[in-house]
C-alpha positions as a printed Julia matrix, in Angstrom:
178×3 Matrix{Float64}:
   0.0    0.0    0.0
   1.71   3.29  -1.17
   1.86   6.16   1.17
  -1.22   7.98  -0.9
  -3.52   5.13   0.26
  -2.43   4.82   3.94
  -2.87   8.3    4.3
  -6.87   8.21   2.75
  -7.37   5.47   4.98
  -6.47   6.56   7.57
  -8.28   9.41   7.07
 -11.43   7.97   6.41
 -11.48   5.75   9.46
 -10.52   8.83  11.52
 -14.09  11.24   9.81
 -16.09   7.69  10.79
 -14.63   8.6   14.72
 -14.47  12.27  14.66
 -18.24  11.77  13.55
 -18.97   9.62  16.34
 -16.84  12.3   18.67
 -18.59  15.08  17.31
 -21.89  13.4   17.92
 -20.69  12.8   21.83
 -19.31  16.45  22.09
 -22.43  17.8   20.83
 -24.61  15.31  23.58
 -21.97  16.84  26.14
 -22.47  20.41  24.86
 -26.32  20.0   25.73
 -24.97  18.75  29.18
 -22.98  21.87  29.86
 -26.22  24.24  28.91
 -28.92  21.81  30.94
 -26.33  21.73  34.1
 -28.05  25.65  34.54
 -31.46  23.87  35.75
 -30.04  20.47  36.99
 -26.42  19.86  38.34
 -26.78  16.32  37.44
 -26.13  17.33  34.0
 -23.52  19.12  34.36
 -21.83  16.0   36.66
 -22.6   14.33  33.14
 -20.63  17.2   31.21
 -17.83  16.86  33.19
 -17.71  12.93  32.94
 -17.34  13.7   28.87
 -14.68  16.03  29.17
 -12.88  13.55  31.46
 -13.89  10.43  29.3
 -12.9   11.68  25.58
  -9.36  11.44  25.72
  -9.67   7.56  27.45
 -12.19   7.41  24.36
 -10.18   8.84  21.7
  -7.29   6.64  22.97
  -9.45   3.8   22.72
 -10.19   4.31  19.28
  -6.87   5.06  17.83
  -5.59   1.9   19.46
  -8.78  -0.15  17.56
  -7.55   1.29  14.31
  -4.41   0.31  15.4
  -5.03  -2.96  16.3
  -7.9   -3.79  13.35
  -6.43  -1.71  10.15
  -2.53  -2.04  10.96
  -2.2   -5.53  12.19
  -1.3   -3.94  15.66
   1.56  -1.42  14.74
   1.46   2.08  14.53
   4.11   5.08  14.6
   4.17   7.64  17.05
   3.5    9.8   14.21
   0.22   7.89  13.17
  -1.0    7.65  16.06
  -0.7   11.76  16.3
  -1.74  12.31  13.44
  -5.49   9.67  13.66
  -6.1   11.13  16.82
  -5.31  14.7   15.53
  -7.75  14.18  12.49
 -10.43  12.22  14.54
 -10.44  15.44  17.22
 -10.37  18.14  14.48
 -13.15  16.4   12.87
 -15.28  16.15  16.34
 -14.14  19.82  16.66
 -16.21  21.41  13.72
 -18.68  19.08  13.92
 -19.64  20.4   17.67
 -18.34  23.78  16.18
 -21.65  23.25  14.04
 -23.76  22.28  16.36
 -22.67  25.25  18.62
 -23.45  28.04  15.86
 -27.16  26.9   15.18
 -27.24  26.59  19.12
 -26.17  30.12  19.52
 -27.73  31.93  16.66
 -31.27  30.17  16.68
 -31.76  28.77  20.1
 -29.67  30.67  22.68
 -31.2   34.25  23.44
 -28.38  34.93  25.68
 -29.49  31.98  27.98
 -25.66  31.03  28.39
 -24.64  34.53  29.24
 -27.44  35.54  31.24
 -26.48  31.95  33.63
 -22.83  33.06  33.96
 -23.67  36.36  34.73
 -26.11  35.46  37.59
 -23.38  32.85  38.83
 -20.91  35.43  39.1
 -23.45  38.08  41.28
 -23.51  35.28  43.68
 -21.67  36.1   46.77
 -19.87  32.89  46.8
 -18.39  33.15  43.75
 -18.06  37.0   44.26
 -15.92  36.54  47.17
 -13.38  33.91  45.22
 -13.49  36.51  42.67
 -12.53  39.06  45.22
  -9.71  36.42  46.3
  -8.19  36.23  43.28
  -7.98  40.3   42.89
 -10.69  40.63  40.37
 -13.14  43.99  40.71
 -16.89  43.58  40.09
 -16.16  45.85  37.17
 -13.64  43.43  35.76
 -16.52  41.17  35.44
 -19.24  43.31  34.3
 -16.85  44.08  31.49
 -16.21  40.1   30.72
 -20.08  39.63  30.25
 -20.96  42.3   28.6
 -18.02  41.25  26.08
 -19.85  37.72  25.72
 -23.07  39.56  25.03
 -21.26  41.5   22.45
 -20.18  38.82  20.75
 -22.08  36.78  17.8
 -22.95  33.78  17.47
 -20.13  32.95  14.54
 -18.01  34.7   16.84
 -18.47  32.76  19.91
 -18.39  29.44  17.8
 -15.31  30.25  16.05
 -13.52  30.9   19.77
 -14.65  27.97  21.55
 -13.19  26.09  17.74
 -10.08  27.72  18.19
  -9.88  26.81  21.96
 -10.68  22.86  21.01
  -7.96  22.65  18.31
  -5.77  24.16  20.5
  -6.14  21.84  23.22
  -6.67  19.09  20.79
  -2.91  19.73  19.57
  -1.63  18.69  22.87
  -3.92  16.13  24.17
  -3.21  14.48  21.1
   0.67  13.86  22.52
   0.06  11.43  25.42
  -2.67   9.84  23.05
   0.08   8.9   20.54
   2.4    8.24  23.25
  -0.03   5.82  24.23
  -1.52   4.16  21.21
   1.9    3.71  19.47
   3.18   0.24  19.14
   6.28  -0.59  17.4
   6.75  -3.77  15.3
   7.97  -7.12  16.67
């Protein structure tokens, strides 16, 4: 198999997982908005974030084991995890927009910003040396921001993390010849 072909496999296996991530990222997005009205959700949100790189890892080591007879390179192993992130990453980035622009009505803002007026959370704000007007001015720069806007960030925040959770992943998943 030339390198050409390896590579399109290996990308196609990793859009089949990224699709299956995205579709578990977008479940745990809905977690993180429904933990506002019930706390066991966001329990549930957290247990996603915590669970997708024991996930992803599990996957890249069945592609591993299934498609390459059990070996992969450190480098492959980066590189299917990489892909099969990226592609959960605009896939919830998706999800996230319509969320925002047709659904949202500030609903996510409006939470924070009562969370933050709370006097518990006031006083660890105090604690760390930020003013009230410090936070005024953070939410009234989320409600500034659009929809695309606020889609694009959180993106840009998942590919960024993605790019180094991906390291212990490979580190992981690799498995030299023998």
């Amino acid at each position: 198999m030339t390198f050409g072909e390896k590579y399109a496999q290996m990308q196609a296996y990793a859009r089949i997982d990224g699709a299956l991530l995205g579709v578990l990222w977008i479940g745990s997005f809905a977690c993180f908005v429904g933990q506002f009205s019930n706390s066991l959700f966001g329990l549930i949100w957290m247990l996603t974030l915590i669970g997708t790189p024991v996930w992803v890892t599990l996957r890249t080591m069945r592609f591993r084991d299934r498609v390459l007879d059990g070996v992969m390179s450190f480098r492959r192993a980066y590189g299917y995890s990489l892909f099969t992130m990226l592609y959960g990453a605009l896939i919830l980035a998706v999800a996230q927009f319509v969320y925002f622009q047709f659904m949202d009505d500030g609903y996510v803002v409006s939470q924070y910003a009562q969370l933050f007026a709370s006097p518990e959370v006031t006083e660890i704000l105090k604690a760390y040396g930020m003013t009230t007007e410090m936070v005024d001015e953070t939410i009234q720069l989320m409600r500034d921001m659009r929809p695309i806007d606020l889609s694009l960030q959180l993106l840009y925040t998942n590919i960024m993390v993605t790019l180094i959770l991906c390291l212990p992943i490979a580190l992981i998943s690799k498995r030299r010849g023998g």
